[in-house]
C-alpha positions as CSV (number, residue, x, y, z in Angstrom):
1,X,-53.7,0.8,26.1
2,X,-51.4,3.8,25.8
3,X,-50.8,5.7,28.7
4,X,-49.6,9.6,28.7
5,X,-48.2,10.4,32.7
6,X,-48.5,14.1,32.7
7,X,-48.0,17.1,34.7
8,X,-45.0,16.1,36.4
9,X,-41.4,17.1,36.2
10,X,-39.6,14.5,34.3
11,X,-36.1,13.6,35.4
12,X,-34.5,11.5,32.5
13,X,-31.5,10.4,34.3
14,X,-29.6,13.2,32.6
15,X,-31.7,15.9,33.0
16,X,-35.1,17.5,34.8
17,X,-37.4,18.9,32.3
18,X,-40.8,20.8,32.3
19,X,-44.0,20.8,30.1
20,X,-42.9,16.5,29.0
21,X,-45.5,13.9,28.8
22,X,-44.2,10.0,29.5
23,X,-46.1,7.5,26.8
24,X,-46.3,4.3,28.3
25,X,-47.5,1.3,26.2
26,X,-47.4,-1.8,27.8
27,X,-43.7,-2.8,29.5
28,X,-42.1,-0.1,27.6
29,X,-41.2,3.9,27.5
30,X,-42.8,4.5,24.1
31,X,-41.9,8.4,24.1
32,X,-41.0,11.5,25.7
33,X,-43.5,14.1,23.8
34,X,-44.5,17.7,24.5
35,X,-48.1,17.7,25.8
36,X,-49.8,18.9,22.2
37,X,-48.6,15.5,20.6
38,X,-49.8,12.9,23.3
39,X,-52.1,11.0,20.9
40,X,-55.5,11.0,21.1
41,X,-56.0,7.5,21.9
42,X,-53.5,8.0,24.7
43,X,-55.4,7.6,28.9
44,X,-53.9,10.8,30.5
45,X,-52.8,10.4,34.0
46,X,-52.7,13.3,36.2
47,X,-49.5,13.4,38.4
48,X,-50.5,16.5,40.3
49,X,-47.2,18.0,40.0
50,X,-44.8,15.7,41.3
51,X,-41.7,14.9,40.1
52,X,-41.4,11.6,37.7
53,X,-38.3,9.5,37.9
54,X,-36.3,6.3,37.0
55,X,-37.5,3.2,39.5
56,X,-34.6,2.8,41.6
57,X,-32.8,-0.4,42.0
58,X,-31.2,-1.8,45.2
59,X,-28.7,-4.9,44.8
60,X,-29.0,-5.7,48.5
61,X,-32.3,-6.7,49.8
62,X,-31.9,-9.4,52.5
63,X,-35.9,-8.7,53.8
64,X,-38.3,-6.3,54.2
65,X,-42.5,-6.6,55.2
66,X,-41.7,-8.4,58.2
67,X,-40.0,-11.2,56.1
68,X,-36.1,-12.4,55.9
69,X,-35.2,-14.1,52.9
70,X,-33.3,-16.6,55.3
71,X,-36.4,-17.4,56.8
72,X,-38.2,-18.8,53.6
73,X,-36.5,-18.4,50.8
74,X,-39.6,-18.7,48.3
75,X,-41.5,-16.9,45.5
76,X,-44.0,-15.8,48.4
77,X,-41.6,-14.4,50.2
78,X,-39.7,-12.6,47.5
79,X,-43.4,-10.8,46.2
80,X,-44.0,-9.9,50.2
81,X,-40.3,-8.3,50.0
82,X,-40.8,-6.6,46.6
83,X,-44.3,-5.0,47.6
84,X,-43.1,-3.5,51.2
85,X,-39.7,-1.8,48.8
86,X,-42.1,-0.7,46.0
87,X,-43.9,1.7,49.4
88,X,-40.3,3.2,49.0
89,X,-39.6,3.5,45.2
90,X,-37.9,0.8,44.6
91,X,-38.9,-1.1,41.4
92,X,-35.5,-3.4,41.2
93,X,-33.9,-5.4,43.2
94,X,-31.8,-8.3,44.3
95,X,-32.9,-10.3,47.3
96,X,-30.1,-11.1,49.0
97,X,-29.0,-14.6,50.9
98,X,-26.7,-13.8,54.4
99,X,-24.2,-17.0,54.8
100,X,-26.2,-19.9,55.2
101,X,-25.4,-23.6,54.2
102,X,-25.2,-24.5,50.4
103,X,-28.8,-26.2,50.6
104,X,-30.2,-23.2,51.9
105,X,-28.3,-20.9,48.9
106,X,-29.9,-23.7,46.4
107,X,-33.1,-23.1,47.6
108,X,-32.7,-19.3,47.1
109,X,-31.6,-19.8,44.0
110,X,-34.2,-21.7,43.0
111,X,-36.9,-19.2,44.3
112,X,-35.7,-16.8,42.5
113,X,-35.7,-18.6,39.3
114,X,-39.1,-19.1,39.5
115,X,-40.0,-15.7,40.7
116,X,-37.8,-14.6,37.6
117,X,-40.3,-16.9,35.3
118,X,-43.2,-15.9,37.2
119,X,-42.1,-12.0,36.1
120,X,-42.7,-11.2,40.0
121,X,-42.3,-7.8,40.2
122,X,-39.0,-6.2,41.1
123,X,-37.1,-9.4,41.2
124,X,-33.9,-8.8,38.6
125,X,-31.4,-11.7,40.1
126,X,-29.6,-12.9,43.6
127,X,-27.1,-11.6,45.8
128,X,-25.8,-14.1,47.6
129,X,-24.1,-12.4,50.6
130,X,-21.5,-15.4,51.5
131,X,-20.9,-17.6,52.7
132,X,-17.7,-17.5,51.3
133,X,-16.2,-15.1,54.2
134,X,-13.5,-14.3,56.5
135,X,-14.8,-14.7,60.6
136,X,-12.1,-11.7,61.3
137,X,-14.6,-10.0,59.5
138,X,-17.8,-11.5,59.7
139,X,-20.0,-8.7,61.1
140,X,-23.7,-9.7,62.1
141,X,-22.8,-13.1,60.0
142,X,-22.9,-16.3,61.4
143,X,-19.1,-18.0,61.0
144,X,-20.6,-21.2,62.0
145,X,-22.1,-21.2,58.0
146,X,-18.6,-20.0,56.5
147,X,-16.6,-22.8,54.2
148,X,-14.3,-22.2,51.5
149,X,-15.2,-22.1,48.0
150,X,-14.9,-24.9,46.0
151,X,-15.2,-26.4,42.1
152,X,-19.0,-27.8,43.7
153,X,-19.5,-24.5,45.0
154,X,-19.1,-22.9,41.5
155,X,-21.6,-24.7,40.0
156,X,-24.1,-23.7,42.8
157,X,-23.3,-20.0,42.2
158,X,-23.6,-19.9,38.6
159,X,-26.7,-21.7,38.5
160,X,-29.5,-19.4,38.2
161,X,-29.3,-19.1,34.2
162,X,-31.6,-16.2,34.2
163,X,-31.2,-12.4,35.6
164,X,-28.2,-11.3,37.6
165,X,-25.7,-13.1,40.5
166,X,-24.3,-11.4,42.6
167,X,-21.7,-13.1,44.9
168,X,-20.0,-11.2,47.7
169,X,-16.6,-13.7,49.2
170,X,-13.5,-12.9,50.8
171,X,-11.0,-12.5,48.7
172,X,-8.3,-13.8,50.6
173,X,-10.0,-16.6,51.9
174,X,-10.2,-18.0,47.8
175,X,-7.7,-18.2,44.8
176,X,-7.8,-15.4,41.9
177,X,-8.2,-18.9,39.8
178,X,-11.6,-19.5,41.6
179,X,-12.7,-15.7,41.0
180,X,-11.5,-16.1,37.5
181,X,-14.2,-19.1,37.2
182,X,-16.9,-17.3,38.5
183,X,-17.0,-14.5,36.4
184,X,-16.2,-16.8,33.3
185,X,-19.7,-18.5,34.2
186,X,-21.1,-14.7,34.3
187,X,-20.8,-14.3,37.9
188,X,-20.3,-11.0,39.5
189,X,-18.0,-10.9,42.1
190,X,-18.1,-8.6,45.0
191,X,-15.2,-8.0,48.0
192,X,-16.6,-7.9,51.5
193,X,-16.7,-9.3,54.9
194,X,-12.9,-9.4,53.9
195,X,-9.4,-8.9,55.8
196,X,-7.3,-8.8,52.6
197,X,-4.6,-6.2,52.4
198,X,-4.4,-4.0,49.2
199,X,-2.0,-6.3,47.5
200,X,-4.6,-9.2,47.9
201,X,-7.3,-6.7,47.2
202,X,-5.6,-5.7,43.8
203,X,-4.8,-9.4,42.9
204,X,-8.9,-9.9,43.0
205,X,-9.5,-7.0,40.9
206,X,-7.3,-8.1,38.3
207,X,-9.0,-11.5,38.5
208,X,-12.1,-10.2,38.0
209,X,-14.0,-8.2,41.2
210,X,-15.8,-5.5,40.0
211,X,-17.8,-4.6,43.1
212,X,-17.3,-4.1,46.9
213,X,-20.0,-4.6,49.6
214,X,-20.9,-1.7,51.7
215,X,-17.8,0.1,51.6
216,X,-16.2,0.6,55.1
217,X,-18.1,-2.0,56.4
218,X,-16.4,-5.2,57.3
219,X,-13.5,-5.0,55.6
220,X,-9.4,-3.7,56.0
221,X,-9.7,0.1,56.5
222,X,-7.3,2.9,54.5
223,X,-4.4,4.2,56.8
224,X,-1.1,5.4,56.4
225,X,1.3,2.8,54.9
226,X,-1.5,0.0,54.2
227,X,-4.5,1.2,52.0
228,X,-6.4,-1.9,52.8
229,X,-9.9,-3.3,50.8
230,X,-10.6,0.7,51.5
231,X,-7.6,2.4,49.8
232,X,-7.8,-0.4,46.5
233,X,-11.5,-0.2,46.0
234,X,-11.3,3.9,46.0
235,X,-8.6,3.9,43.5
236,X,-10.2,1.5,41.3
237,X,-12.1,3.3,38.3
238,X,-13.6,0.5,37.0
239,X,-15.4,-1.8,40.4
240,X,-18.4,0.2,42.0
241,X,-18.8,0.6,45.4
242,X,-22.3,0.0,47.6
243,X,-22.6,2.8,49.9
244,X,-25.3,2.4,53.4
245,X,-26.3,6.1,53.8
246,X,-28.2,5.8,57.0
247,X,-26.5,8.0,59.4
248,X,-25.2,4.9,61.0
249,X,-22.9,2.7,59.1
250,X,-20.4,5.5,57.6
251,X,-20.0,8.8,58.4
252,X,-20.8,11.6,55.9
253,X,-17.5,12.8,56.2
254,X,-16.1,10.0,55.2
255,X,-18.9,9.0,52.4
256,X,-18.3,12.8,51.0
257,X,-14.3,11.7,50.8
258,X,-14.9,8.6,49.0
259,X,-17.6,9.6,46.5
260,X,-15.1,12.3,45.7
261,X,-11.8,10.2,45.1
262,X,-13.8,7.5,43.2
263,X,-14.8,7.7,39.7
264,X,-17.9,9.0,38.8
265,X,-20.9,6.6,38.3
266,X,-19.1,3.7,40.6
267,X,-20.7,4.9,43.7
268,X,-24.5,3.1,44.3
269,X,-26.8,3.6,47.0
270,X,-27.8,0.5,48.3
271,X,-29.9,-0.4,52.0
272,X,-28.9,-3.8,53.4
273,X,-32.5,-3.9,54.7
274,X,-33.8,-6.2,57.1
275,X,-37.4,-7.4,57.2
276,X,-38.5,-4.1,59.5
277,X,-38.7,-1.7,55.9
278,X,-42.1,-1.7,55.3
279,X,-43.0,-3.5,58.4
280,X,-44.7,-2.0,61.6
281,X,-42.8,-4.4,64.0
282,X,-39.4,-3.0,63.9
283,X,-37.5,-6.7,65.5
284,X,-37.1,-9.8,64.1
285,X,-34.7,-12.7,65.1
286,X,-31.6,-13.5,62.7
287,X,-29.9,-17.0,63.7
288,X,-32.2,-17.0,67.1
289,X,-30.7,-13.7,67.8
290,X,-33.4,-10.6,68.8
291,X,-32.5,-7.6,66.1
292,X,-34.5,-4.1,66.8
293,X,-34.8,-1.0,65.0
294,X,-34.4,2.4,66.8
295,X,-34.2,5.2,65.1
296,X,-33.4,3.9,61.9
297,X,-30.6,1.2,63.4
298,X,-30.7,-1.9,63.4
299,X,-28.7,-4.1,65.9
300,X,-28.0,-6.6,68.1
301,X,-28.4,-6.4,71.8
302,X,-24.3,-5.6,71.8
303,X,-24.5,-2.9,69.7
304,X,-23.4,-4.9,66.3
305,X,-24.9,-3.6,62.8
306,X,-27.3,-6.3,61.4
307,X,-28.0,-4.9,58.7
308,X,-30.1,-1.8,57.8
309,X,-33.8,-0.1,58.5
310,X,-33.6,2.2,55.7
311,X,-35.6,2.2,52.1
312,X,-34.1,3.5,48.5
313,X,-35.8,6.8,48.9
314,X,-34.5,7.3,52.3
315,X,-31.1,7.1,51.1
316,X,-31.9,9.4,48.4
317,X,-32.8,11.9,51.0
318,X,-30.0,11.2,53.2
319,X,-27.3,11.7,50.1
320,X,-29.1,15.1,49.7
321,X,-29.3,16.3,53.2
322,X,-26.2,14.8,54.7
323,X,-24.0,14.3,51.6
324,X,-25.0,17.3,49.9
325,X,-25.5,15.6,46.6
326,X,-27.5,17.5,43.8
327,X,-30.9,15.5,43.7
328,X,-29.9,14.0,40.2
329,X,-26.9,12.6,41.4
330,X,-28.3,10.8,44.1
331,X,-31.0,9.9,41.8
332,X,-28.3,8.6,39.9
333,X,-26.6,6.6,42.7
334,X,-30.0,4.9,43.2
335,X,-31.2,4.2,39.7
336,X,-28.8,4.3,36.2
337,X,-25.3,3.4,38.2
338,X,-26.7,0.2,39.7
339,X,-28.4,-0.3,36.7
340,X,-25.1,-0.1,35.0
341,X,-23.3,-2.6,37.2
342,X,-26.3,-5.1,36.3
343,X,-26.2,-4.4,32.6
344,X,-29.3,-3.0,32.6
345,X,-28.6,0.5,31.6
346,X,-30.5,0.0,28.2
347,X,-33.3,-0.9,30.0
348,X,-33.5,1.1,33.7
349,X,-32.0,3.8,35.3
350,X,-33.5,6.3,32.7
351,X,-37.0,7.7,31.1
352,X,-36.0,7.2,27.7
353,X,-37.9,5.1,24.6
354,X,-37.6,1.7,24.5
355,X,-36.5,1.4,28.6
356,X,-38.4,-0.2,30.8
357,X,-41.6,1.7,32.0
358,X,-40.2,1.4,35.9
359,X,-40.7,4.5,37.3
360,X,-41.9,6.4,40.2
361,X,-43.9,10.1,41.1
362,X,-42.3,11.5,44.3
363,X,-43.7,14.8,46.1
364,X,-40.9,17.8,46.7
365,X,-40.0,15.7,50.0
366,X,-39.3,12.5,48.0
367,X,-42.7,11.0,49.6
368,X,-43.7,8.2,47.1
369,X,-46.5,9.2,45.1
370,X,-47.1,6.6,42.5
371,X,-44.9,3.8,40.9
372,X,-45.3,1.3,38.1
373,X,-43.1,-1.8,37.8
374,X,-42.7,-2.8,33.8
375,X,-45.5,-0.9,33.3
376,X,-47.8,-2.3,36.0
377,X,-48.8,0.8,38.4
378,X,-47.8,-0.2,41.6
379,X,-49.0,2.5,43.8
């Protein structure tokens, strides 16, 4: 049956509009029509005046509902991750592997194949978050699971067949041959966790990274007379760039900086969350290792980052309040950028026809409201 979302403000990705009904037939966007032509056939949803937007999509997921990916890396877990993100708006994401040992990253892979098949909601690929990193570097990591990447390796990584891979490594701890192999098998490769120095960071871009993992983080800083992963990722114009925008990772300052020397539409939000989005008990143990949550942070008892507490629409907010972001480009930065960096941006990141009906109702506070998920209401 046709559905006609009404009495909302529509943001198409491009621009808010007033008085717009969203047709929704089955998976699919069928139209964007004034209210006098919804058809009569058409079930008329009431969204109470809220505003309607693109589903946003998060490529780094490593848990969420009280579940770590690590933990049990299966098609139950994966649906228990998707339902406590789809509370916060998102209807896309990547469930992300930390370093763990290559049996471990088949077994994720192989969860999320079937999830893929399965058509579990949410799930559009894998990130597999190392372990192809650099212990200088390793943050919250566990070095003990770090290795070099190999022609076996490879294989592993490009296995999936199905969705997106996303694989973050080291770039100096690899050849730009090896990159070069990965993205031939249709790989994408990020930079993080990484000591390289611009000149190693600029050999990797020309051998074919096109992302870096939560800028700042874990990786060679910008100064003076050495730009570092920092300074070559900035200047770049065609990588993107995952940004953590929780108040605790980067400073606004320095997020306003960056956003503003990058090129437009490179710079995604993205939340690193750990298995307390969504969840009521705000610890969990990573590697044996007690993690809590205060106040949004999560860490170890020493203080180190592990990771995030934040949802999509939390980072929306925080781009707007902290960042001072106009709504729709933080909107962006959560929905048709990442979008674009999967490939996807003929099918999310915008209320258009023919797109994907993944989208969500937020109030004037950006409280969730409603979502649907391919066309499946959600919430």
């Amino acid at each position: 049956m046709m559905q006609a979302l009404i009495n909302a403000e529509v943001f198409t990705g491009e621009q808010w509009h007033e008085g717009l009904a969203v047709l929704v037939e089955g998976d699919r966007i069928r139209a964007l029509v004034a209210l006098e032509q919804i058809p009569g056939e058409a079930e008329r949803i009431d969204l109470t005046g809220t505003r309607l937007v693109p589903g946003l999509v998060d490529t780094q997921v490593n848990g969420g509902g009280g579940v770590l990916f690590n933990d049990a890396p299966t098609v139950e877990t994966l649906e228990r991750i998707g339902q406590a993100h789809a509370r916060y708006g998102t209807t896309g994401f990547l469930p992300t592997l930390i370093s763990d040992d290559l049996a471990v990253v088949e077994r994720a892979i192989d969860a999320v194949r079937q999830a893929m098949t399965q058509k579990t909601p949410g799930v559009l690929g894998i990130h597999l978050e190392g372990p192809f990193l650099n212990p200088q570097r390793k943050g919250v990591h566990d070095d003990q699971k770090f290795r070099r990447l190999t022609p076996n390796a490879v294989e592993l990584l490009a296995s999936l067949e199905t969705g997106f891979t996303l694989v973050t490594l080291a770039p100096e701890r690899t050849t730009p041959e090896m990159i070069r192999q990965l993205t031939e098998r249709g790989v994408m490769v990020a930079a993080g966790h990484t000591a390289a120095d611009y000149d190693q960071t600029r050999a990797a871009l020309a051998a074919g990274v096109r992302s870096f993992t939560h800028l700042f983080n874990a990786m060679t800083p910008m100064t003076s007379r050495e730009p570092g992963v920092v300074g070559a990722a900035l200047e770049d114009e065609n990588s993107w760039c995952g940004l953590i925008v929780d108040g605790h990772h980067v400073h606004a300052t320095t997020l306003k900086v960056a956003i503003a020397a990058k090129a437009r539409g490179k710079m995604i939000l993205v939340t690193d969350a750990m298995p307390t989005v969504g969840a009521e008990d705000k610890q969990f143990t990573l590697k044996g290792e007690v993690i809590r949550a205060q106040n949004g942070r999560c860490a170890t008892a020493e203080g180190t980052l592990a990771g995030s507490d934040l949802d999509m629409l939390a980072a929306v907010r925080n781009s707007v309040s902290q960042l001072k972001l106009p709504l729709g480009e933080a909107l962006r930065m959560a929905s048709l950028y990442p979008a674009q960096m999967l490939g996807l941006e003929h099918e999310l990141g915008r209320l258009a026809p023919g797109y994907r009906a993944s989208l969500v109702a937020v109030d004037e506070k950006l409280n969730l409201r409603a979502s649907w998920i391919d066309g499946a209401r959600q919430l």
